[in-house]
C-alpha positions in Angstrom: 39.3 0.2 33.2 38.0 -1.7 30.0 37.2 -5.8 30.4 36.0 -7.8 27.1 33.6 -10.5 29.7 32.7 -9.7 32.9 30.3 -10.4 35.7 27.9 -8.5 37.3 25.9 -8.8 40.8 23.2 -6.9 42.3 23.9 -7.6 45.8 24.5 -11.8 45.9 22.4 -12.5 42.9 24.3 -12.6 39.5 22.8 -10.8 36.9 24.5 -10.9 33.6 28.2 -12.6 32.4 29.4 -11.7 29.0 30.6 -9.3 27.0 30.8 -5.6 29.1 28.1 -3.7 26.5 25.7 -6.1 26.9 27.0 -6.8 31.1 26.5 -2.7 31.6 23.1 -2.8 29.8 21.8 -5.3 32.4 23.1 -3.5 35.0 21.9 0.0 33.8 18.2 -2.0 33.9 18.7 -2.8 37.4 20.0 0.3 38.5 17.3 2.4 37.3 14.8 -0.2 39.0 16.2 0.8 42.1 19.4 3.7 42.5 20.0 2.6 45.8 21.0 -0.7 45.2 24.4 -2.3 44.7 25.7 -3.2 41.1 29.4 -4.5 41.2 30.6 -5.6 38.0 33.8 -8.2 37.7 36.4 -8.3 35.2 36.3 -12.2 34.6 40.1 -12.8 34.8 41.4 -10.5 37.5 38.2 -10.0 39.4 38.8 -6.4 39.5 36.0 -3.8 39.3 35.0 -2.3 36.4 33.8 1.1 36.8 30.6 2.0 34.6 28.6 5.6 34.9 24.8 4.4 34.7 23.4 8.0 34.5 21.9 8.8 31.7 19.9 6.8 28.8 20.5 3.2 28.3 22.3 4.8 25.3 24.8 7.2 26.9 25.8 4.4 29.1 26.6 2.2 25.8 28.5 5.1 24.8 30.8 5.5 27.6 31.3 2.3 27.7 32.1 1.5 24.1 34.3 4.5 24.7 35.9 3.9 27.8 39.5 3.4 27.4 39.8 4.8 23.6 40.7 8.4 23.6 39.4 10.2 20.3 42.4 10.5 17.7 43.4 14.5 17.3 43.9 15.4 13.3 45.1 18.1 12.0 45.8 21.9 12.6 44.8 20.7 16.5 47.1 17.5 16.5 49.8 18.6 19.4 53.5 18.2 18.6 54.7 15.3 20.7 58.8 15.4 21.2 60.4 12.4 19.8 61.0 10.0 22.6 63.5 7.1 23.2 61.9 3.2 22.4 60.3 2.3 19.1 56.4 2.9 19.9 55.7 1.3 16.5 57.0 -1.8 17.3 55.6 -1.8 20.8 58.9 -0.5 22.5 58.6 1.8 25.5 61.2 3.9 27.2 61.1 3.9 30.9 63.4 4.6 34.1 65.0 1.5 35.3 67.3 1.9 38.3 70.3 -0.3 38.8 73.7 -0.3 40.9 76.5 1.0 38.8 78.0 -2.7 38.5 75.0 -3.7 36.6 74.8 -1.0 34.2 78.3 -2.1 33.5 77.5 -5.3 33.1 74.9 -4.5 31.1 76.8 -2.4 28.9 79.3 -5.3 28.1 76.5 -7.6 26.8 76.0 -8.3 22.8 73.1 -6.1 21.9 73.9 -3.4 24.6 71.5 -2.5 28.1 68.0 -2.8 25.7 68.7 -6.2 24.5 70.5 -7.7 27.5 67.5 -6.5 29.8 64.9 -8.1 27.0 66.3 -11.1 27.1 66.4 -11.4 30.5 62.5 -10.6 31.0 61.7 -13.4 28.5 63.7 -15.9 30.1 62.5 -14.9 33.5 58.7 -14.9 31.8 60.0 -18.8 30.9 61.4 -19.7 34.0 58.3 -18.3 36.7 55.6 -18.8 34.5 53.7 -21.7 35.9 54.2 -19.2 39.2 52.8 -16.0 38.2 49.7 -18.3 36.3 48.9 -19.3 40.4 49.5 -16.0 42.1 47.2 -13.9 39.7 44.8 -16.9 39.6 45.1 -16.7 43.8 44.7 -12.6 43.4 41.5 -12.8 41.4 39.7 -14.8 44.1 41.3 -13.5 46.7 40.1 -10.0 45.7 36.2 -10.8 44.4 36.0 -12.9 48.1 37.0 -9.6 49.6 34.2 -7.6 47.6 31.7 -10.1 47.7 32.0 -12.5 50.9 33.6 -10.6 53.3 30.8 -11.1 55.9 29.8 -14.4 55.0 30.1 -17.3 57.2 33.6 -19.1 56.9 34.9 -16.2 55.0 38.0 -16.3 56.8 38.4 -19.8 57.1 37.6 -20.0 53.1 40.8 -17.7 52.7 43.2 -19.4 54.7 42.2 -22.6 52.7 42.3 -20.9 49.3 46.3 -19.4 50.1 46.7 -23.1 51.6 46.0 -24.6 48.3 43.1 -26.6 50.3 40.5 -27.2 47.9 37.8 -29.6 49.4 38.6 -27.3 52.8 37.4 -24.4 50.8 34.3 -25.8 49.5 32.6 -26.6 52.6 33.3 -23.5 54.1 31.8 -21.3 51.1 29.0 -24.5 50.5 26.1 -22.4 52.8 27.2 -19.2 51.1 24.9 -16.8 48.8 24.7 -19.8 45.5 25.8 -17.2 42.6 28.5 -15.6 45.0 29.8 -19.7 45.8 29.6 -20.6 42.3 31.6 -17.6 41.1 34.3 -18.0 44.1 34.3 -22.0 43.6 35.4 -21.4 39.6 37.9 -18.5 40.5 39.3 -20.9 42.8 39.5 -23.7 41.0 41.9 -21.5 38.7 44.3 -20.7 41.8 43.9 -24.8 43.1 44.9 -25.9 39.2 47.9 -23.2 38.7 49.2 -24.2 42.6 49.2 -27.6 41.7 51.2 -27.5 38.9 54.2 -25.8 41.0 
């Protein structure tokens, strides 16, 4: 997994938020300081964990990472022969298995445009319609998931949860106020992302 800003923590204390070459090379520093401790590093927006190897130089690590998640090209006499597959990859298109009840394949089938263009349409105007929605569950997601990693055995953790699903803001600050300060400030603005998306349902 590749992420353009991230955070990283050595234990409770944050150590670096940027840009992931320049986030791994601070980590790689701390980790060779001491193998043993923990380095957890955040993708900003979905609070997922990117995975970085530190072994090696300062140098290999930059490597991997500048490489991690763009597989070399193959040229010439080497290139494999892909089949031709359905979907336009040029234009971004993608064939892939959708299952439906025979009634809605034939519905689909009767639409201007055929199955393709029917379905499209109906993504985008569902992408219209629940937008404000899926803005405040993958807001909700992202802290949910760096509170699990990072506060799961702090004080109030569980009452800090129940406030964040609640859309409870000021309930959730006090319960994370006596917590670790870079692991409250990061959950406070990752929160404040879920409390602005719920409030706009």
């Amino acid at each position: 997994m590749t992420a353009s800003n991230c955070t990283a923590f050595v234990g409770t204390k944050r150590i670096a938020h940027g840009d992931l070459r320049e986030v791994a090379a601070k980590a790689k520093a701390a980790w060779d300081r001491d193998k043993w401790t923990q380095v957890l590093i955040f993708d900003d927006v979905t609070s997922h964990l990117v995975e970085v190897d530190f072994s090696g130089t300062p140098a290999d690590v930059a490597r991997r990472v500048t490489q991690q998640g763009e597989p070399e090209p193959v040229t010439g006499a080497a290139a494999p022969v892909e089949a031709r597959r359905p979907g336009r990859p040029k234009l971004g298109v993608v064939a892939r298995e959708v299952t439906l009840l025979p009634r809605h394949w034939e519905w689909l089938a009767s639409q201007p445009g055929g199955a393709s263009v029917a379905l499209r349409k109906l993504v985008e105007q569902a992408r219209g319609a629940n937008a404000g929605k899926d803005r405040a569950r993958l807001a909700l997601e992202s802290a949910y998931r760096f509170l699990s990693a990072m506060a799961g055995n702090e004080a109030g953790y569980e009452e800090a949860i129940r406030a964040l699903f609640a859309n409870k803001r000021e309930a959730f600050e006090l319960q994370v106020a006596a917590w670790p300060e870079d692991v409250r400030n990061h959950a406070v603005r990752l929160a404040a992302a879920a409390f602005a998306a719920g409030e706009e349902q």
